[in-house]
SERO-4910 file (N, C-alpha, C, O; in steps of 0.05 Angstrom, whole numbers):
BEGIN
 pado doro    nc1    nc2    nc3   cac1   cac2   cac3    cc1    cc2    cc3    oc1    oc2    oc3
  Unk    A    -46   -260    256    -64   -253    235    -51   -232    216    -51   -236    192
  Unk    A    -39   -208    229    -28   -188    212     -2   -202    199      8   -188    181
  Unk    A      9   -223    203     32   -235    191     14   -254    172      4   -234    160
  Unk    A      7   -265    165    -17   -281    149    -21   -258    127    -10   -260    105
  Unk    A    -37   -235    131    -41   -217    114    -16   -206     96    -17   -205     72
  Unk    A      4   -198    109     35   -183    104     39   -204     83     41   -201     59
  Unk    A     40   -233    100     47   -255     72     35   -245     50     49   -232     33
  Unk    A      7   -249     47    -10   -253     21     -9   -231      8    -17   -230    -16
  Unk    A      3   -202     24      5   -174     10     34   -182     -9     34   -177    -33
  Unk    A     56   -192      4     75   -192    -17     73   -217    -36     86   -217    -57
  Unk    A     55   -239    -30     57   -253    -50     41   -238    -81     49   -236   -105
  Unk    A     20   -229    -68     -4   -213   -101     23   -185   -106     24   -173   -128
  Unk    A     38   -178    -87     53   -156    -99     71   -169   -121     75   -162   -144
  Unk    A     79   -190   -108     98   -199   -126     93   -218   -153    111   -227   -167
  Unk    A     70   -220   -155     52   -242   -175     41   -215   -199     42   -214   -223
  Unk    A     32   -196   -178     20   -166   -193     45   -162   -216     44   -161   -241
  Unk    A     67   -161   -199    103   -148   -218    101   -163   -237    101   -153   -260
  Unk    A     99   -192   -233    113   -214   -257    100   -209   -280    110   -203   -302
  Unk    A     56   -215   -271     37   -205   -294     41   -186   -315     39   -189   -339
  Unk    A     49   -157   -293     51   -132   -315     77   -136   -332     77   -126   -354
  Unk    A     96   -147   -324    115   -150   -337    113   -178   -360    129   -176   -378
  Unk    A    103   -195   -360     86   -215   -384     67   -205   -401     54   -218   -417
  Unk    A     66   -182   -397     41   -168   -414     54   -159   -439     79   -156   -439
  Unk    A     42   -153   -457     49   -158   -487     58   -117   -481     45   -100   -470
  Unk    A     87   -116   -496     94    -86   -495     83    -71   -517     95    -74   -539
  Unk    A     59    -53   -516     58    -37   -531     53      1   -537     37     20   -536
  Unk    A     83     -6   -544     96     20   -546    104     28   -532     96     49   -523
  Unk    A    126     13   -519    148     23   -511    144     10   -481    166      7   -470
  Unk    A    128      2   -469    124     -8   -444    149    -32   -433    168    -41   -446
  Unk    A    143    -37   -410    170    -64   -398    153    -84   -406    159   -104   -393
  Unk    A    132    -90   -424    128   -117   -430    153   -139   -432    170   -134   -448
  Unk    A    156   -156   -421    172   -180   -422    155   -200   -454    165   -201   -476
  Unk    A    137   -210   -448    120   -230   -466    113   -210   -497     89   -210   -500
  Unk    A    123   -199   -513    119   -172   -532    129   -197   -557    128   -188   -580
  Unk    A    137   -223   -556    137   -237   -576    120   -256   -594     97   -263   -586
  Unk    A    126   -264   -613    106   -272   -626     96   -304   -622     74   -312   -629
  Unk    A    109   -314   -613     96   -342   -600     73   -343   -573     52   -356   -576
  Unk    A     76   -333   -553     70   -320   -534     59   -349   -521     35   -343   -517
  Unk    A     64   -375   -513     57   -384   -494     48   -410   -512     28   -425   -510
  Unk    A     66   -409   -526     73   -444   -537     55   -447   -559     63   -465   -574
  Unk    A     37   -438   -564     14   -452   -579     -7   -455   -559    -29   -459   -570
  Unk    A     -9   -454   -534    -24   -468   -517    -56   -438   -524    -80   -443   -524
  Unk    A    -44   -414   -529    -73   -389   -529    -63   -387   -556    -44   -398   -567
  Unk    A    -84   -365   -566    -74   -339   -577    -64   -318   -566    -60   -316   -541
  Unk    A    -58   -300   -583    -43   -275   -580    -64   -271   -570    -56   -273   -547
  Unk    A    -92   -264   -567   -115   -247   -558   -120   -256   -534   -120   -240   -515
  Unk    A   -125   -284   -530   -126   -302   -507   -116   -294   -485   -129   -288   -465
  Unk    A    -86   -293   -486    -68   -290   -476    -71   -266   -460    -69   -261   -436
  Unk    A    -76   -246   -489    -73   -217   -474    -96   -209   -442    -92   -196   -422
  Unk    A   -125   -229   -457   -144   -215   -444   -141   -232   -410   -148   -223   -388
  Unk    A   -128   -257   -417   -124   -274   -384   -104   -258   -378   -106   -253   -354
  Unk    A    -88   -248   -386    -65   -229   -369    -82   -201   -360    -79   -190   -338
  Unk    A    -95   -194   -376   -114   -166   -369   -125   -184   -338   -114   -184   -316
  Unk    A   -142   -194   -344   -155   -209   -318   -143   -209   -303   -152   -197   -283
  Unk    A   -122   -220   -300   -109   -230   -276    -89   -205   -265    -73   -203   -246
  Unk    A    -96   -194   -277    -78   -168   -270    -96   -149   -258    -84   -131   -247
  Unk    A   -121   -147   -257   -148   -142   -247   -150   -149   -213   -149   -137   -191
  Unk    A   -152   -176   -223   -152   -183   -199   -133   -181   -183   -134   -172   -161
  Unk    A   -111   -191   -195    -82   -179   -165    -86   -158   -158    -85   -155   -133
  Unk    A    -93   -135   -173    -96   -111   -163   -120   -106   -142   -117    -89   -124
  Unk    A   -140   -117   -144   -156   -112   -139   -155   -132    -95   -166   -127    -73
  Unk    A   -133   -154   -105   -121   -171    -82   -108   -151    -64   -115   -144    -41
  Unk    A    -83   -140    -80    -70   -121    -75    -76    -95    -61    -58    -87    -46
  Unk    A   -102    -76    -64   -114    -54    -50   -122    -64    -31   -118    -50    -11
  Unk    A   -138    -91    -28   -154   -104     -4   -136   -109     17   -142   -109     41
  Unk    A   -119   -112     10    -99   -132     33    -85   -104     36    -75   -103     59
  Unk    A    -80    -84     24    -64    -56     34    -88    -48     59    -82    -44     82
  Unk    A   -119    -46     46   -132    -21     64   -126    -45     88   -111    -39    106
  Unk    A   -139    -71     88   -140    -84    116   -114    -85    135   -114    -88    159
  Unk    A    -90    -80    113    -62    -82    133    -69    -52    147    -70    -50    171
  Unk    A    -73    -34    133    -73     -9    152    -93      1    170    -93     19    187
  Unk    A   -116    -20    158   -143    -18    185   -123    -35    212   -119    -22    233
  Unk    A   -116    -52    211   -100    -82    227    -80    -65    246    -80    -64    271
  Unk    A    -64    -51    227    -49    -27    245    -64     -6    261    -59     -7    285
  Unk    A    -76      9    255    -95     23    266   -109     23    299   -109     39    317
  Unk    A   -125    -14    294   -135    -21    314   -122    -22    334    -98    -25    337
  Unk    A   -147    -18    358   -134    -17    384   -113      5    396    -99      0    415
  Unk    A   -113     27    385    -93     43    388   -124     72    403   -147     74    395
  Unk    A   -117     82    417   -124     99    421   -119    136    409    -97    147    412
  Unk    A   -146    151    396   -135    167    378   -107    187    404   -100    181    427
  Unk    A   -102    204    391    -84    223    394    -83    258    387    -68    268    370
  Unk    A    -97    268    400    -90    295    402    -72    313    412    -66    317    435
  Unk    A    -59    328    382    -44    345    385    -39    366    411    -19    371    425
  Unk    A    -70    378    410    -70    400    424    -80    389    454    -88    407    469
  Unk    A    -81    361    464    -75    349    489    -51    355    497    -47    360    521
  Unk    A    -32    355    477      4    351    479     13    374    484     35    375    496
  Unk    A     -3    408    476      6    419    477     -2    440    505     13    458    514
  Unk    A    -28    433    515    -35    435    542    -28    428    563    -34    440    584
  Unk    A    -13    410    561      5    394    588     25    408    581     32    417    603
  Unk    A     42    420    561     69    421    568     74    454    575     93    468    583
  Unk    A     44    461    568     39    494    571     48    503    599     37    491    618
  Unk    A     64    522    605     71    535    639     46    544    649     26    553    638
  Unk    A     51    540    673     19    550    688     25    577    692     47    587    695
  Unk    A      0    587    692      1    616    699      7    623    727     12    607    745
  Unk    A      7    652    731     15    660    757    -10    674    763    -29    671    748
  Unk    A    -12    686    780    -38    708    796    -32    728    792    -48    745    787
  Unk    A      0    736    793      1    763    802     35    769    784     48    753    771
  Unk    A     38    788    788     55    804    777     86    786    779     98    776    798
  Unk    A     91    788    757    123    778    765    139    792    768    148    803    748
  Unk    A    154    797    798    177    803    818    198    791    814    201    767    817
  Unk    A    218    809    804    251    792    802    257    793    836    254    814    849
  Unk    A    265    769    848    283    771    872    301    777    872    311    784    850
  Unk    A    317    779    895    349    791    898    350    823    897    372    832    904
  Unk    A    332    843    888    335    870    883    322    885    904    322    910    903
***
């Protein structure tokens, strides 16, 4: 299951990159698509822009889901962990009574 998820996290990562980078550059951005034809005749310039807004919405929106669930996925089944457990066990036990150097 967590391999299923990992897939679909790098596929929207990698679908997310291509989008923002097809997006029309303005001012100064890595727009790739910043020309004046923009997609054959098939949209407009506006068209274009607002299905790339969209879809760039949604990857992102693919993209956070599939992050929080990969790190709930990791999470599970693990039992928590306290520090100050760790530091009780490794603590020296006490003595009763006075400490005596031998040999003197």
């Amino acid at each position: 299951m967590e391999t299923l998820v990992l897939t679909i996290h790098i596929l929207i990562a990698l679908g997310l990159v291509i989008t923002v980078l097809l997006q029309r550059s303005e001012g100064g951005g890595l727009g790739i698509g910043g020309g004046g034809g923009g997609g054959g005749g098939f949209m407009t310039a506006r068209g274009t822009a607002n299905l790339l807004t969209r879809l760039t919405t949604i990857l992102a929106v693919g993209f956070f889901t599939t992050t929080v669930t990969l790190a709930i996925m990791a999470g599970a089944g693990k039992e928590p962990v306290s520090i100050v457990d760790d530091v009780i066990k490794e603590a020296p036990a006490k003595t009763s009574g006075p400490i005596v150097p031998t040999g003197q």
